[in-house]
MARVEXLUM-685152 format. One line per field, with one value per residue: residue number from 1; residue in one letter; x, y, z of N, C-alpha, C in turn. Coordinates in steps of 0.2 Angstrom, whole numbers, plus 5000, padded with zeros to 4 digits. Layout:
BEGIN
rolo [NUM|...]
bami [a|...]
n.xx [X|...]
n.yy [Y|...]
n.zz [Z|...]
ca.xx [X|...]
ca.yy [Y|...]
ca.zz [Z|...]
c.xx [X|...]
c.yy [Y|...]
c.zz [Z|...]
END
This chain:
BEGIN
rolo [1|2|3|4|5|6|7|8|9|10|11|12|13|14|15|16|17|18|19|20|21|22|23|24|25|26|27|28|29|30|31|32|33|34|35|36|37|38|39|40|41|42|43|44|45|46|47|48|49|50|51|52|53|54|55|56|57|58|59|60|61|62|63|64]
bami [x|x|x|x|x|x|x|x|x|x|x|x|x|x|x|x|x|x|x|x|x|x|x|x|x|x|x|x|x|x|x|x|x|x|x|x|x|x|x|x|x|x|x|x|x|x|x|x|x|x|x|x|x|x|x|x|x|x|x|x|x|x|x|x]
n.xx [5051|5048|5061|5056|5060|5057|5056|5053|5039|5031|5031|5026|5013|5010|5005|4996|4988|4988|4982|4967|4962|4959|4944|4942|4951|4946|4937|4942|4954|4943|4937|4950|4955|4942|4943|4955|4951|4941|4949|4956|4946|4943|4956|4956|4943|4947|4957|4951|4940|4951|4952|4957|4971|4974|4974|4990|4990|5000|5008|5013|5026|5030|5042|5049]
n.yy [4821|4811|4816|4829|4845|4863|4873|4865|4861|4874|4873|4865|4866|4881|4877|4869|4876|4886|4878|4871|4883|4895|4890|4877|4872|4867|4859|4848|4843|4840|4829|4820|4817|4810|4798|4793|4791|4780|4771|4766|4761|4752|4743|4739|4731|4721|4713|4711|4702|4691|4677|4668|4660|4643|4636|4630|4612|4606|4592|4577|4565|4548|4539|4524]
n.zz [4841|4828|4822|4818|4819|4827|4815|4806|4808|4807|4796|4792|4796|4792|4777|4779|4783|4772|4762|4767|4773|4787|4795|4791|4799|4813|4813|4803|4813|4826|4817|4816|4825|4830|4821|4827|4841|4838|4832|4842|4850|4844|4844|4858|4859|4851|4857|4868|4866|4863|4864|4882|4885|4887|4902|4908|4910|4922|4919|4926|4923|4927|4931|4926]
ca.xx [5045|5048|5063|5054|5062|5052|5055|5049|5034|5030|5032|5019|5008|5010|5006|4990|4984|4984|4975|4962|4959|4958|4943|4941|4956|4944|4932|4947|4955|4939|4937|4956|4952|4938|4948|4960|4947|4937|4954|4958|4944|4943|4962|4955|4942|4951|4962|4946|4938|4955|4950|4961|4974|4971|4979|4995|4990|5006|5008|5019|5030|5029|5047|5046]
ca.yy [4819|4811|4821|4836|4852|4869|4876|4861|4860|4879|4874|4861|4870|4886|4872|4864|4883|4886|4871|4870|4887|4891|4889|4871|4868|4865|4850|4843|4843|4836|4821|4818|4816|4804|4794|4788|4787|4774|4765|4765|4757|4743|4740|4737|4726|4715|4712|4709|4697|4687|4670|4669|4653|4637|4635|4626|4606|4599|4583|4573|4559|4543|4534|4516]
ca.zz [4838|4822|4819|4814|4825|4826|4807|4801|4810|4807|4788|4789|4799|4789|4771|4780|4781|4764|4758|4769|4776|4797|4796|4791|4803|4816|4809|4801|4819|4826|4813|4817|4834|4833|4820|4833|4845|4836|4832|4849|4854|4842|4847|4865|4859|4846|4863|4874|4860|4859|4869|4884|4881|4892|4909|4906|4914|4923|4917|4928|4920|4931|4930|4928]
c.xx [5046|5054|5061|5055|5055|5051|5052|5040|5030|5026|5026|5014|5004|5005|4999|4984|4981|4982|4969|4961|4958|4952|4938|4945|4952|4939|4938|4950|4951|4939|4944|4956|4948|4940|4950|4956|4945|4943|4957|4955|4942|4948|4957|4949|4942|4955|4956|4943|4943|4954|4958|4965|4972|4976|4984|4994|4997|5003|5015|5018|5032|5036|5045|5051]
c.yy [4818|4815|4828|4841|4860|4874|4872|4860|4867|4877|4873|4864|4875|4882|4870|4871|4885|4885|4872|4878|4888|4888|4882|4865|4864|4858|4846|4840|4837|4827|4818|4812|4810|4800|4790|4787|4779|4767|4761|4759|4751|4740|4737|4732|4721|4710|4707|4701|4690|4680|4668|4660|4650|4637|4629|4619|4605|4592|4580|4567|4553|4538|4527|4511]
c.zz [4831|4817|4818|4821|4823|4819|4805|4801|4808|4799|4787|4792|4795|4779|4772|4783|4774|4760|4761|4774|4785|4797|4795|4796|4810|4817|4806|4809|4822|4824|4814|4822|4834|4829|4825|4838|4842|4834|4836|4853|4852|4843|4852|4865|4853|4853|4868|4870|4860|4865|4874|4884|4887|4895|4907|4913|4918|4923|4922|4926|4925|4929|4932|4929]
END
């Protein structure tokens, strides 16, 4: 993941404690969370919204 092995991960974790406190760590957490959701689901309809292209006609060329 990203490079980061289990010291590194520890570090940041250990970092993002004693800025914000545990017990902020859970509403941060949360807000994270519904972040990506809400990103997620305007991804899904930007996609839905995108007008679907027009059937490819065959044109048949008539030699003369």
């Amino acid at each position: 993941m990203f490079g980061l092995r289990l010291p590194e991960l520890l570090l940041i974790l250990l970092a993002v404690l004693l800025l914000f406190g545990g017990n902020k760590l859970p509403q941060l957490g949360k807000g994270l969370g519904e972040s990506v959701r809400s990103f997620r689901r305007a991804l899904r309809e930007a996609k839905s919204d995108e007008p679907e292209p027009a059937a490819k006609e065959e044109t048949t060329v008539r030699a003369k």
